[in-house]
C-alpha positions as CSV (number, residue, x, y, z in Angstrom):
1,X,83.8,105.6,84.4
2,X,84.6,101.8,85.8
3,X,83.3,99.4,87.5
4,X,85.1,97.3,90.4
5,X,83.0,93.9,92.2
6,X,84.1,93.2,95.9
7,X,84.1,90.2,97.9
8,X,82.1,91.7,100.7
9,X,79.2,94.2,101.1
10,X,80.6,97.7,102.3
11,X,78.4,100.6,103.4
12,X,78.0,103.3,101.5
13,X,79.1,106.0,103.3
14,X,82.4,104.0,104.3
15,X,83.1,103.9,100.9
16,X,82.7,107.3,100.7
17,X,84.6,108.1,103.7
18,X,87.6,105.9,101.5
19,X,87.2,107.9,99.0
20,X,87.6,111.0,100.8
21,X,91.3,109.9,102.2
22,X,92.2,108.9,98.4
23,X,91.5,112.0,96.5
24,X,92.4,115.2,97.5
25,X,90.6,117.6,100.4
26,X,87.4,119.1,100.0
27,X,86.4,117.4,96.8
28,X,82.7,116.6,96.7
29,X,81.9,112.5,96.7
30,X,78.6,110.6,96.1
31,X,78.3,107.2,97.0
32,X,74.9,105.7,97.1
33,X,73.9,102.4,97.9
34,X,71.9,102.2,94.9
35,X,71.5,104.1,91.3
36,X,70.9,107.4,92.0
37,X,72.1,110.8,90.6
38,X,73.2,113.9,93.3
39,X,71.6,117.2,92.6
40,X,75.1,118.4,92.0
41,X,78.0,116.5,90.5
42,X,80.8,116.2,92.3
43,X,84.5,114.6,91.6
44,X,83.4,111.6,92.2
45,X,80.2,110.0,91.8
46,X,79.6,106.0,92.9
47,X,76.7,104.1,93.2
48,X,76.6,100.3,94.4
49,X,74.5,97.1,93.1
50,X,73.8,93.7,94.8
51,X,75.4,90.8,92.4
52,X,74.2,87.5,91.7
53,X,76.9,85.9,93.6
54,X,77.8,85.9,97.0
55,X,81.0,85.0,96.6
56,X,81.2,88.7,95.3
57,X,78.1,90.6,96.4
58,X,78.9,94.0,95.8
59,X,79.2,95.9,92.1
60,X,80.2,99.8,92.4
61,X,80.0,101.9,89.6
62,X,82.6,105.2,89.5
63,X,81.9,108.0,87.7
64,X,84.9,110.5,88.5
65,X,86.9,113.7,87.2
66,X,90.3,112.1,86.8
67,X,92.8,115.4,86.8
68,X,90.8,117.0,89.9
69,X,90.7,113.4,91.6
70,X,94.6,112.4,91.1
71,X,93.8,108.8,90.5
72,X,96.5,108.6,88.1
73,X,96.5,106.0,84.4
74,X,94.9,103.0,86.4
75,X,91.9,104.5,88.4
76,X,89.6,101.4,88.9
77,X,92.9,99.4,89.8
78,X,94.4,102.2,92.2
79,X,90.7,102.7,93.9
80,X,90.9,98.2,94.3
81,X,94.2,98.3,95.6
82,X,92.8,100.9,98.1
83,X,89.4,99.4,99.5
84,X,91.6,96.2,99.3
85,X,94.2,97.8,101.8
86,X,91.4,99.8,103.7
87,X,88.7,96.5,104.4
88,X,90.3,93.4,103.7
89,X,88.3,92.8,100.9
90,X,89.3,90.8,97.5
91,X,88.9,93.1,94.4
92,X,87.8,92.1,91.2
93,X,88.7,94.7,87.7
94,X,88.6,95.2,83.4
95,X,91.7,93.6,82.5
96,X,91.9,95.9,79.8
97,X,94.9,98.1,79.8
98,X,98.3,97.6,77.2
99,X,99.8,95.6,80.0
100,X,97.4,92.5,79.8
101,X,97.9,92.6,75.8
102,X,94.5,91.3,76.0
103,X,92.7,91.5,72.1
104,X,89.8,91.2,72.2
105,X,87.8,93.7,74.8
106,X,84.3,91.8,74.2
107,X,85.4,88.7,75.8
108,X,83.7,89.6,79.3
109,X,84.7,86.7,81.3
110,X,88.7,87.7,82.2
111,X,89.3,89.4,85.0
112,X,92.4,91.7,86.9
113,X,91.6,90.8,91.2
114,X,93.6,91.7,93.8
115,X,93.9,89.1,97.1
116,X,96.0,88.9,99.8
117,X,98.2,92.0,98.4
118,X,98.8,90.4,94.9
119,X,96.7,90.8,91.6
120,X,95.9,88.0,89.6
121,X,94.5,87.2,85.8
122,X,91.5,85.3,86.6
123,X,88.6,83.6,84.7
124,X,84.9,84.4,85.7
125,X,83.3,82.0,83.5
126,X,80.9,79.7,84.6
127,X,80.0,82.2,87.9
128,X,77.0,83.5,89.4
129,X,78.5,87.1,88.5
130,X,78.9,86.7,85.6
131,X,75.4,86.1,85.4
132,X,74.8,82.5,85.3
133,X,72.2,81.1,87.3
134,X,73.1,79.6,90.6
135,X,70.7,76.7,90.2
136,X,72.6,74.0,88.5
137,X,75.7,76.2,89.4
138,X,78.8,73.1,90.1
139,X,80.9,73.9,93.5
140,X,84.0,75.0,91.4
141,X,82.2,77.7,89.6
142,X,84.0,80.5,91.1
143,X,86.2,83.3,90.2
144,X,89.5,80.8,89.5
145,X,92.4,82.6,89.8
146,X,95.1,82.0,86.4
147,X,98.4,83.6,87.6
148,X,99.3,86.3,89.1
149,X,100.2,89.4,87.4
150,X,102.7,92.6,87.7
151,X,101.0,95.6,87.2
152,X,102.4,99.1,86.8
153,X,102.5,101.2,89.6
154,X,98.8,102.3,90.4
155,X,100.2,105.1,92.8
156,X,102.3,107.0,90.3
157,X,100.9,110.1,89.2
């Protein structure tokens, strides 16, 4: 399972129809605009969740069967690099993985996000999303992007 945060609201069912070119033909896909369970489980299973922020809106969770889906190591960053090809949208991930050589996993305010083609380490302190209250909220609490970062090929298998 992961989670990925986009910079823009995107329908359901073209998410869905995203997924369908990513993963392999005839593989069942869910993708709900909100929590909700299918009556059957498929490879992939995805519901969506309004944020606090509208700098990045929309939260979707992934629930998938990695060998039957082919998403390869870095699923959540190969799915982001997708929608972020596919709709233009900025793309925010765990940073999590033995590249960052990030220690402690409980620090929830570092980011991977992928803009303009290039992924960056970046700090969501201080932001709406990460759950901070918008009243009070100073203009330059935003996602703020650290530097940008090499990650491993998300399309290998």
């Amino acid at each position: 399972m992961f989670e990925i945060t986009l910079s823009t609201t995107i329908a359901a069912d073209a998410i869905a129809a995203a997924f369908s070119r990513l993963i392999p033909t005839g593989l069942k896909i869910d993708v709900f605009p909100t929590s909700d369970t299918p009556d059957e489980v498929g490879a992939i299973w995805a519901w969506m969740e309004e944020t606090n922020d509208p700098a990045w809106p929309c939260s979707i969770a992934v629930i998938h069967h990695g060998d039957e889906c082919e998403l390869g190591s870095y699923p959540d960053l190969r799915v982001a690099e997708y929608l972020h090809q596919c709709f233009g949208c900025n793309v925010l991930c765990c940073i999590y993985y033995p590249f960052m050589g990030i220690s402690n996993p409980q620090d929830p305010y570092w980011a991977l996000v992928i803009v303009s083609g290039q992924w960056y380490f970046a700090d969501t302190c201080g932001t709406a999303l990460m759950g901070f209250d918008l009243v009070g909220a100073e203009e330059d609490d935003k996602v703020e992007l650290i530097r940008p970062i090499s990650v491993p090929n998300v399309w290998a298998k």
